[in-house]
Structures are given as C-alpha cells and as structure tokens.
Steps between C-alpha positions, in 0.01 A plus 500: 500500500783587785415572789684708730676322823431731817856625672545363808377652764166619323260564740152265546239680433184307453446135606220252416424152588234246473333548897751302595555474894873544506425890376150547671552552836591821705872484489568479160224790426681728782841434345305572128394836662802601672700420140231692305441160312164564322343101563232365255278179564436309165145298466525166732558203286621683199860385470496627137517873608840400640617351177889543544501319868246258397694375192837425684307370735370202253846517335637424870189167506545413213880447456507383890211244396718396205830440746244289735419285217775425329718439834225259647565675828203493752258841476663602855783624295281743323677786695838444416339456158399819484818681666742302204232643248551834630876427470465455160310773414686752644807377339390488149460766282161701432376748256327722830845590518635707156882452623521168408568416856345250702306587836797336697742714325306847513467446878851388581681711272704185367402199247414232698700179492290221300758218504321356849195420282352160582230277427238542772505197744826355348754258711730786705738390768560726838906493579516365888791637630734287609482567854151475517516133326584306731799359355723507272354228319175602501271667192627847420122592339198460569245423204208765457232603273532895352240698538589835455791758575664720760736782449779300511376151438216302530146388682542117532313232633655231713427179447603374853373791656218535345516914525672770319806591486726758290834392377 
C-alpha cells in the first residue's frame, strides 16, 4: 500500500497525545484554538493508541541501548546515544517514504553525505591549532571518543577534558 506524502505546508488539523504535560497546559490549548487545531486526549497509559511514535520510540532504546553496550561507555552517555541513533535513522532509507529517499534527504532537498560514518565511541582526534598549542612542538590532536555528529563534524569526548567537544 502507498501512502500519500502531505505537500508541504499542509495544514495541522487534529492533534493527539498521551496526557502528556508538555501539550496539557493553557498555552499550548490557546495556540490549538487560535490555529483551529482540533486536540484529542488518548486513554492515560495506553502508548499503543500512539503506535507510530511509540515504535520509533523503542527503535530509538533499543538501537541507543545496543550502542551503550557494545561501546562499554558508562549509561550517562545514554543521551548522546540516543541523538547518534536518531542520526542514523534519519539518514537511512525507509519504506514510510515511497520516493526511495531517506528522511534526511526529503527534508534537505539533497542526499546526505554518508562517507563521515563511524563506529560509535571510536578513537577520533580534535586538530589543536597551532597557535593554540603551545608550541610548535607540541601535539597537533587531541585524542577523543565519537559519540555522535554535527553538521559539519562531530560530538567528541575529550579525554583530558573530560567534556564535549565538536571537531
């Protein structure tokens, strides 16, 4: 079965959630009402009747979870866990959409660049500039753990620092 993608700029017209606080409170049902948003309360602690968020929400767990595991990284890293999992999702290609494109690629208008791919929590090395150094004998890197991605690089954790950094 195909189903049909909604143009962009389609208009909201009903919402439903799970009682969650974010979405029951007075401003959001004002701006719901001043959009003509028709908003619809589920059953509390019936996750099921939300089936589509529900599912990539476990798909988010569980392949986080998996990246925990397997990199023997300490659970306080179950964040940027998550965010790298996201990452991946979005960049890989799904039968929701019947283009053939991949969420990334629908949303940016351009294929996304996959030759940055890494292993989660993999050795990475942050370029110090040499003015910054110290020296021009001293380290030009830094060694880091990847955890995830940026636009235009990625989310590292510094050894020495003990924080993180992009690069």
């Amino acid at each position: 079965m195909k189903l049909k993608q909604p143009a962009k700029g389609t208009k909201i017209f009903m919402f439903g959630c799970d009682n969650g606080t974010e979405y029951v409170n007075h401003d959001v049902q004002q701006f719901f009402k001043e959009k003509g948003i028709q908003f619809e309360l589920t059953i509390p602690r019936t996750p099921e009747l939300d089936g589509v968020a529900e599912r990539m929400n476990r798909t988010l767990r569980n392949k986080s979870r998996c990246m925990l595991l397997e990199s023997k990284l300490s659970k306080s890293f179950w964040f940027e866990a998550v965010l790298t999992a996201a990452y991946l999702i979005n960049s890989s290609p799904t039968r929701a959409l019947v283009d053939g494109k991949d969420p990334a690629e629908k949303w940016s208008g351009k294929c996304p660049d996959l030759s940055n791919l890494r292993v989660f929590r993999c050795t990475g090395y942050l370029h110090v500039p040499k003015e910054i150094s110290g020296g021009k004998f001293q380290p030009r890197a830094v060694k880091c753990v990847m955890l995830g991605y940026t636009p235009n690089g990625y989310r590292l954790w510094s050894l020495t620092k003990r924080r993180i950094v992009t690069g």
